[in-house]
N, C-alpha and C positions, 0 to 999 in steps of 0.2 A: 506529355509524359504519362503511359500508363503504369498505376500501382498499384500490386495485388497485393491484399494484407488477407493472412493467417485466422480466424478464427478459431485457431482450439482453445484458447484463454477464456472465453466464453460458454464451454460448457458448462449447463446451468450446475451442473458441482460448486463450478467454483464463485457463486454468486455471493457477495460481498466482501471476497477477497482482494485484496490489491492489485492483481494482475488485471483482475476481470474491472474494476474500477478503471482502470487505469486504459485499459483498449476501449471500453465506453463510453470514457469521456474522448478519447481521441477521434472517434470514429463520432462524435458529434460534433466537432471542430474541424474534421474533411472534408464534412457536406457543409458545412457553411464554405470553407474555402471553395470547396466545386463550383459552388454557385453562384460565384464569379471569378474564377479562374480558369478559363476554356484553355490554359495550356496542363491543365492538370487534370486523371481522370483515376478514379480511384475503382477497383474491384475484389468484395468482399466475398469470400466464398462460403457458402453454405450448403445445409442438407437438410429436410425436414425429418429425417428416420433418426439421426445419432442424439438427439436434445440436446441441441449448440443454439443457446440462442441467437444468433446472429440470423438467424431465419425470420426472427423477427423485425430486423431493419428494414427500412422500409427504402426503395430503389428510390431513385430522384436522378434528373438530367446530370451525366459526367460522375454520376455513383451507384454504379449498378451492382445488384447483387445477384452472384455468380453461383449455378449449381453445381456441386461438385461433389460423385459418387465415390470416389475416395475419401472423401470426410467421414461415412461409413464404419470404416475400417482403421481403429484409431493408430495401430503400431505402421500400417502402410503409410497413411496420409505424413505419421512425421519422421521418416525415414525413407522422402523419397516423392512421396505422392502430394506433398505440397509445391515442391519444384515443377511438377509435371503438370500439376495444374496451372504454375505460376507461365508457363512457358505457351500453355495451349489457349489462354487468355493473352497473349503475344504484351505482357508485361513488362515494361523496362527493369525495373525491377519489384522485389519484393519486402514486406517488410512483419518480420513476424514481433509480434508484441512483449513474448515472454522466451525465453528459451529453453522451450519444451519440443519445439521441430529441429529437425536438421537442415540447415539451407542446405541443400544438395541441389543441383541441376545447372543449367545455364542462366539462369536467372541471377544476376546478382540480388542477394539478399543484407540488408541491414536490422540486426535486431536487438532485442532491447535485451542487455541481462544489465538484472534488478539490483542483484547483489550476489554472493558466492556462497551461503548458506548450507549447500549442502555438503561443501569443505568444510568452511569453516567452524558452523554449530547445525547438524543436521537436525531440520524439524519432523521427520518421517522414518518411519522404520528403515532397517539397514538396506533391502532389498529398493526400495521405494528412492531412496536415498544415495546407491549406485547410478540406477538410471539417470540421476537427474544430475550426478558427477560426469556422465556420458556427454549426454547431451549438452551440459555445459561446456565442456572440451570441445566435442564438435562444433555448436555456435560459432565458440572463441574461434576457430580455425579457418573454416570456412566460410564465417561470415565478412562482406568487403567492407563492411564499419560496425561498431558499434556504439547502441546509445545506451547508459546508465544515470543514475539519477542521482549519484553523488560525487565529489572529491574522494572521500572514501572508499567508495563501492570500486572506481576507477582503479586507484592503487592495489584494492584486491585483486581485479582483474590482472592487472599487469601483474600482481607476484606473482596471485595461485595458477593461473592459465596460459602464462607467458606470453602476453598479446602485448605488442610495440605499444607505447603511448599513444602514437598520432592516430592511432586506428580509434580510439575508445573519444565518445565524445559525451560530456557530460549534459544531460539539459534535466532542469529537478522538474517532479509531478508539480504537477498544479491541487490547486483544491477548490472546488465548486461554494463559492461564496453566494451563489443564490440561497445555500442550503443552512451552509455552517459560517455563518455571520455573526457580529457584536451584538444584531439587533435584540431585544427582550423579548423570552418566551413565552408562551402564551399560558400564562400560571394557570386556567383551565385545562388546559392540557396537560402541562404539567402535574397539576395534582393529580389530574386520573393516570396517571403514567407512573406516578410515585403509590398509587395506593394497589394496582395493577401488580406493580415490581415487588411490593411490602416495604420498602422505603419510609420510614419514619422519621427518620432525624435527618441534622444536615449530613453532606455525605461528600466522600472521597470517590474520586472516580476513575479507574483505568476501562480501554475499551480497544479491542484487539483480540484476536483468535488467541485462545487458552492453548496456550504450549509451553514445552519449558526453557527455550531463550527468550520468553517474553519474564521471567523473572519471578513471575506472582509467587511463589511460594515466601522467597523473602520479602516480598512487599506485605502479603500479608501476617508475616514473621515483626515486620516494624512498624506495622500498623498495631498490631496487639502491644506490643512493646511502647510507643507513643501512650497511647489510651492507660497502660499500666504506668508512666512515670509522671504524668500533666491529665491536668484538670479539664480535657477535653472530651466532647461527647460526638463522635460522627458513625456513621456506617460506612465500608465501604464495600463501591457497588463495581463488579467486574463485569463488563458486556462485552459482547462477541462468544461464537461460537465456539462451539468445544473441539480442540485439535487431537493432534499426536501428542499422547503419556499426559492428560490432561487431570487423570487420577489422582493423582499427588494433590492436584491443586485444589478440584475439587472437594478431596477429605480434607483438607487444612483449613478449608471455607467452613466445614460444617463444622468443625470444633468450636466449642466453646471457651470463651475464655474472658471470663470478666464483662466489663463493658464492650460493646460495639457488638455490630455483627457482620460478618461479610456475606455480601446478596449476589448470588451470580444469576445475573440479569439475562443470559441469554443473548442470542440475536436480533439485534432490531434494524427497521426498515431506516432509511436516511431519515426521514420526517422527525423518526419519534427519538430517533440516537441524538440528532440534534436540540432538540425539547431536552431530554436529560443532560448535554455535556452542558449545557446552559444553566439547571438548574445546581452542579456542583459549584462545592465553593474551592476545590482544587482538582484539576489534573494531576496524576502521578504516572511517568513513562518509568521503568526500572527495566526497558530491555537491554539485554547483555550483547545484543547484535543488531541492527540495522542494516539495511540500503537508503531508506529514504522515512520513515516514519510516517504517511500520511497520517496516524490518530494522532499523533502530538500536532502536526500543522492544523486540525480539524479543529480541537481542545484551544490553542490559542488564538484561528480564527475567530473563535467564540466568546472571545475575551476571558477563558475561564485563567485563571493562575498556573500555571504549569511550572511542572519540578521535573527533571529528565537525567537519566545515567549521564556518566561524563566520559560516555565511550562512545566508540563506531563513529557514526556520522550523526550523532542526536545533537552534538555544541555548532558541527558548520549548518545543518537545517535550519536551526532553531537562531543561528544568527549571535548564538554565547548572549541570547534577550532574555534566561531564563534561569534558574537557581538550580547545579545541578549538583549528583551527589555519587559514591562510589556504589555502582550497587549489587558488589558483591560480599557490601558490609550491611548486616541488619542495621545496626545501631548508627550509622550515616542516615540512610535510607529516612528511619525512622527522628534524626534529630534534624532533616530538613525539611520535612514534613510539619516539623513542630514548631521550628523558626517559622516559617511560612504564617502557619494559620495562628502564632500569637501576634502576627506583623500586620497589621491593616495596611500601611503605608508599602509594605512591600509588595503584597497580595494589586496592589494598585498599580506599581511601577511593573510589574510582571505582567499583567495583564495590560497596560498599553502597550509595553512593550511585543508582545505575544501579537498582538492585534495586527501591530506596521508591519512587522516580521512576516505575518500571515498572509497579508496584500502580497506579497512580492508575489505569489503561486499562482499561478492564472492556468486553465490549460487550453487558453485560447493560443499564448504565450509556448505553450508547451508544444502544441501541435503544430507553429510555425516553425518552431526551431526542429521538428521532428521533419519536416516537412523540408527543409532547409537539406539535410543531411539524406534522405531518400533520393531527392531531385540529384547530389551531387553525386550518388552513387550511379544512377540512371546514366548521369549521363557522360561519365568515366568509360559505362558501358558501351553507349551509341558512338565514341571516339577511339 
């Protein structure tokens, strides 16, 4: 069975985002499979001219990586020029990662959509935000299965895009527990990582691309609000890069207001993100939308305490292990926050909890069952 997978999720744009995580860690979990599965053969296509990393994988027996001058040319490659290529590498099928191509060609394609976000809470200007309504539609249509990564995400898919159930197949991400594990940080690192950020006191921690259905302006609305009604002292620290309409959030960071401060930490590498969601003494998720959350699996991996909206797919990810709150109320937001950090006992029970929860994610696990649903398209095809 040959399988030709997509590289556009990989341009280095979208480096530390979920899509590009997410085909990274897949496309590490292929080549171990290759390399001992000779009925399985996987090809990755690249370009050294467009900056898609995937140029930098490196070829191995049964996982060759494929040049491909349409990758070039980005509106051709996903409107056409990824099928072509999928077809001229004599592919059983294909399988692209995100839905940002159109499976078009003879190639059956299976692909992954994440969630329906630019229906439902667009994070991209209007124009930006059509396209990706487009191409969502097309996926849905054309694609001969789909994988997503929740119960949630699924039932989206069926309302907003009208795709039958039995097409859409759920398998959740995994989360790289070499990285983001219970084990203890290495408080030398830690300290220069805290003195680096300006980090002073103990601290609250969200970590996620700054946009506005990730929530932060009311988190940091009930974060001030906490600190104003209880005899508490933390900072809190927002990491991840700056998105769409990111403004808002950022002036709301720099006001002042009594005790606390909010620190927007910026983008960090895995190493050092995991060094800090270790040194908090709580995670707080307050997104209004979901697919899958990997920073909250990361955050309870890590055994840190996690607090999570009681919307989208945050209670089925998260296994209902976690304390969650309405979070399109400040003073919720802010009074679970408060329960949490005057609760030692609870901060504990949330945190093993968080931990077992965090086991189930594997994406060694991910990539069989992705693997699983490729092969079955494949070979629908060859019958």
């Amino acid at each position: 069975m040959r399988i030709a997978i997509d590289p556009w999720t990989l341009a280095s744009r979208f480096r530390c985002q979920g899509t590009y995580v997410y085909t990274q860690n897949l496309l590490r979990e292929f080549k171990k499979i290759a390399r001992h599965d000779a009925a399985v053969r996987f090809s990755l296509f690249a370009s050294s001219r467009n900056g898609n990393d995937a140029i930098h994988v490196a070829s191995e027996d049964r996982f060759e990586l494929r040049s491909s001058a349409l990758l070039d040319h980005d509106r051709l490659w996903r409107f056409g020029g990824a099928g072509l290529s999928a077809s001229r590498a004599h592919a059983d099928v294909m399988f692209l990662p995100t839905a940002a191509t159109l499976p078009l060609g003879q190639v059956p394609a299976v692909s992954t959509i994440h969630d329906v976000t630019p229906i439902t809470m667009p994070s991209h200007a209007a124009p930006v935000s059509a396209m990706q309504r487009l191409l969502l539609k097309g996926c849905a249509r054309f694609s001969h299965a789909i994988i997503t990564s929740s119960e949630c995400s699924k039932r989206d898919i069926v309302t907003h895009l009208g795709v039958a159930e039995q097409k859409v197949v759920v398998i959740h991400d995994g989360c790289d527990q070499s990285i983001f594990n219970p084990d203890p940080p290495d408080m030398a690192a830690l300290a220069a990582l805290r003195a680096r950020l300006g980090i002073k006191k103990p601290y609250l921690l969200h970590h996620g691309t700054i946009q506005p259905r990730k929530n932060l302006k009311r988190l940091i609305q009930a974060f001030h609000l906490m600190l104003a009604n209880a005899d508490l002292d933390f900072d809190l620290v927002l990491a991840g890069r700056r998105g769409w309409a990111s403004d808002d959030v950022v002036n709301a960071a720099a006001e002042r207001r009594g005790r606390g401060r909010v620190i927007i930490a910026g983008m960090l590498d895995d190493s050092d993100l995991a060094v800090l969601i270790k040194g908090a003494t709580l995670a707080v998720v307050p997104s209004l939308y979901e697919g899958f959350s990997l920073p909250m699996v990361e955050a309870m991996a890590c055994g840190v305490p996690t607090i999570a909206s009681n919307t989208s797919c945050l209670p089925e990810i998260s296994g209902n292990a976690l304390a969650y709150f309405d979070p399109l109320s400040v003073k919720d937001i802010a009074a679970c926050m408060q329960a949490v950090l005057r609760d030692s006992e609870l901060r504990r029970r949330l945190s093993e909890k968080g931990i077992d929860r965090a086991r189930e994610f594997t994406w060694e696990r991910c990539a069989r069952q992705t693997l699983d649903v490729l092969m079955k398209a494949g070979e629908a095809r060859r019958n």
